[in-house]
C-alpha positions, 0 to 999 in steps of 0.5 A, a space after each residue: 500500500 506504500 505510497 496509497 491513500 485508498 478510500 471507498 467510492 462515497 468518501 471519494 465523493 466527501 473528500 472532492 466535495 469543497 471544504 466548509 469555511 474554516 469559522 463554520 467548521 470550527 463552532 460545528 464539531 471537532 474534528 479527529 483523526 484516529 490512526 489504527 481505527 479499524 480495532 481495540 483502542 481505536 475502536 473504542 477512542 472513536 466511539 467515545 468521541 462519537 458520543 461527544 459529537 466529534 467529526 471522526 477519520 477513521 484511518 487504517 490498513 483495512 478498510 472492512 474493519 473500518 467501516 465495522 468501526 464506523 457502523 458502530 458511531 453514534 455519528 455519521 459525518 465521519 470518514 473512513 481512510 485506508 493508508 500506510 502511516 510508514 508511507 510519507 506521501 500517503 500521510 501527507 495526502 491523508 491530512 490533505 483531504 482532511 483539510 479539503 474535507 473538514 476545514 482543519 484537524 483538531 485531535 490527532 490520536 496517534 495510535 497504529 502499532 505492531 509487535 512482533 514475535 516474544 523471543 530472546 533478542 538474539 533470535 529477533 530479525 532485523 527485519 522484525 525490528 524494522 518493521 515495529 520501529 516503521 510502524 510504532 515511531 516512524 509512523 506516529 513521527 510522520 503523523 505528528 509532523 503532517 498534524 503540526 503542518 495543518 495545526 500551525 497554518 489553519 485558524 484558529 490555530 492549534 490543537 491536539 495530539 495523542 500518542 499512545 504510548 503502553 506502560 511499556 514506555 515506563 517499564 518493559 515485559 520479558 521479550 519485548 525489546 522492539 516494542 518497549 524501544 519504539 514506546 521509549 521513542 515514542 516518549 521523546 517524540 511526545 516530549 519534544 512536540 509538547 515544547 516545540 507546539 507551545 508557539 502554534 498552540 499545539 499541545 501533545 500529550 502520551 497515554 500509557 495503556 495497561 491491560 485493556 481488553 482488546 484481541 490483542 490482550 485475549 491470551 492475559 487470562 491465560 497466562 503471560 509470562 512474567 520476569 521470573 519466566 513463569 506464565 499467570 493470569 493477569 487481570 485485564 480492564 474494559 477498553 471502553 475506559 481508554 476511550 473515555 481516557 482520551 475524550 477526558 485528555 481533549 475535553 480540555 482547552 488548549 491552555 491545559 495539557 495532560 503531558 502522560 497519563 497511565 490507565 491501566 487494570 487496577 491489579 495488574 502486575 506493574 507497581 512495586 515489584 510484581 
């Protein structure tokens, strides 16, 4: 999909339509953009800010899943995008209709991510580590910079960025070590937009997610292993909450920003030494 914005034959229509005065757009809705929308977190950040009314782009790598996230909104002026966030171009035009589309960006959700196989690091690939780190840091990187593109020049100016990070930017699982170094990055990425926004009102803060409920996390009630290499059960939230998480991270004026913020299963194995 390298180099591709793809979007189904009635977004084609919205994104040629003329974009609405940027004042009216502006008292409307927000407007927002949730990278890897298609499932878990995704899913649940976009229906969240469905029930607060907001304007949604929904972008990820398959549309069918997509479009199953959009079918579940409360709202219907949304728009779903497939593009590859590690394609430079396919980013750039992604925001572009955007802009054509809705008049401005308002909330970035920055949240497409992969992991890869739990293994020793001396049988990781190179290939494996490339792949996380294209996705995880490079992608969200690429996304962050087309939304200060669009949060500097459109009036009023600003906005909001979101990276998901994991509790895995704080403290590491056994055989993690592409994941945990592309969420390590991905503090520094937050850190160095938080300052670099100040002038164009663009605020930029992390949440770290631990334990929500999504198919990625089906195998915790089994058993996942844990530092003394034995396998147990680890209690798991509703990933509905991360979704009322972020709404609560952009309910506030630009003036205020939550910089990182963990939500995480409230026994979950992180505090303390187990």
């Amino acid at each position: 999909m390298a180099g591709k914005l793809d979007c189904t034959q009635s977004d084609r229509l919205l994104i040629n339509a003329p974009a609405a005065p940027v004042e009216e757009t502006w008292m409307v809705a927000k407007v927002a953009i949730i990278t890897g929308a298609g499932t878990g977190i995704g899913r649940a950040v976009a229906i969240a800010l469905s029930q607060r009314s907001y304007r949604l782009v929904l972008v990820g790598r398959r549309t069918e899943s997509l479009h199953e996230t959009a079918a579940g909104l409360a709202s219907t002026a949304n728009l779903v995008i497939s593009a590859d966030v590690t394609d430079a171009a396919a980013v750039d035009a992604l925001f572009d209709a955007v802009v054509t589309r809705f008049g401005r960006v308002d909330l970035l959700f920055n949240n497409a991510g992969i992991n890869t196989r739990a293994v020793p690091v001396d049988e990781l690939s190179v290939a494996e580590w490339r792949e996380v780190m294209d996705v995880n840091l490079t992608g969200a990187f690429l996304c962050l910079r087309a939304a200060f593109r669009v949060m500097k020049a459109q009036r009023p100016q600003g906005g909001r960025i979101i990276n998901n990070g994991s509790i895995s930017a704080q403290s590491p699982r056994p055989h993690s070590m592409p994941y945990t170094a592309s969420k390590h990055a991905i503090s520094g990425l937050t850190k160095c937009a938080a300052l670099d926004g100040r002038a164009f009102d663009i605020a930029c803060g992390q949440i770290d997610i631990g334990n929500a409920a999504t198919g990625l996390t089906a195998g915790m009630k089994e058993g996942v292993m844990q530092p003394d290499g034995a396998r147990r059960s680890e209690p798991v939230m509703d990933v509905a909450l991360v979704g009322e998480t972020v709404a609560f991270m952009d309910s506030l004026p630009l003036e205020a920003n939550v910089q990182f913020l963990t939500v995480m299963a409230t026994k979950m194995p992180f505090i303390g030494r187990g």
